[in-house]
C-alpha positions in Angstrom: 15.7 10.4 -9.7 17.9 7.8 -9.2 22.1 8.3 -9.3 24.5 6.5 -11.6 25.5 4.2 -9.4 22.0 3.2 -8.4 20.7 3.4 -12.2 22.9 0.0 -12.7 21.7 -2.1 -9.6 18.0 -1.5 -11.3 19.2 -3.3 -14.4 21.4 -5.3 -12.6 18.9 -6.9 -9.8 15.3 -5.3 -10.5 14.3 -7.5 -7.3 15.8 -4.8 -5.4 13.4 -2.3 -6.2 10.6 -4.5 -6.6 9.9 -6.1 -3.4 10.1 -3.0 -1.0 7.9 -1.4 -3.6 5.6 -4.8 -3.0 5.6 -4.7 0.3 4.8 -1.0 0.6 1.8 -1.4 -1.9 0.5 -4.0 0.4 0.8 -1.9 3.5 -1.4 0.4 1.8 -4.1 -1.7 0.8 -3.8 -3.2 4.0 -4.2 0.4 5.9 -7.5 1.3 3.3 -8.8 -2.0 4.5 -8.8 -1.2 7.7 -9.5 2.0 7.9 -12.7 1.2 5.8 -13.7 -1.9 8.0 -13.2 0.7 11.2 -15.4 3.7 9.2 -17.9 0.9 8.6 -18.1 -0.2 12.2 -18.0 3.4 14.1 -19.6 5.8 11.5 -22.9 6.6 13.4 -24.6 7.4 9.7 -24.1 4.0 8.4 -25.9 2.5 11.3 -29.0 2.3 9.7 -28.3 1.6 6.9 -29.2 -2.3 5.6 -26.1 -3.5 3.2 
């Protein structure tokens, strides 16, 4: 929940809130991605399987 104070630099400068929430986002995807490349290349079940 956000104060008073903070409420106005949301309406004030939206970039604010936008860009860490961007960046964050991406870190995400970027941790999925790699923990799905890594499960794909050390999970000894999907070894023989043919993709």
């Amino acid at each position: 929940m956000l104060s008073g104070s903070g409420r106005t630099y949301m309406f004030r400068a939206p970039w604010m809130a936008i860009w860490p929430g961007v960046a964050i986002s991406l870190a995400v995807f970027g941790f999925n991605m790699l923990g799905d490349a890594l499960r794909d290349l050390l999970d000894p079940r999907l070894r023989g399987l043919a993709r």
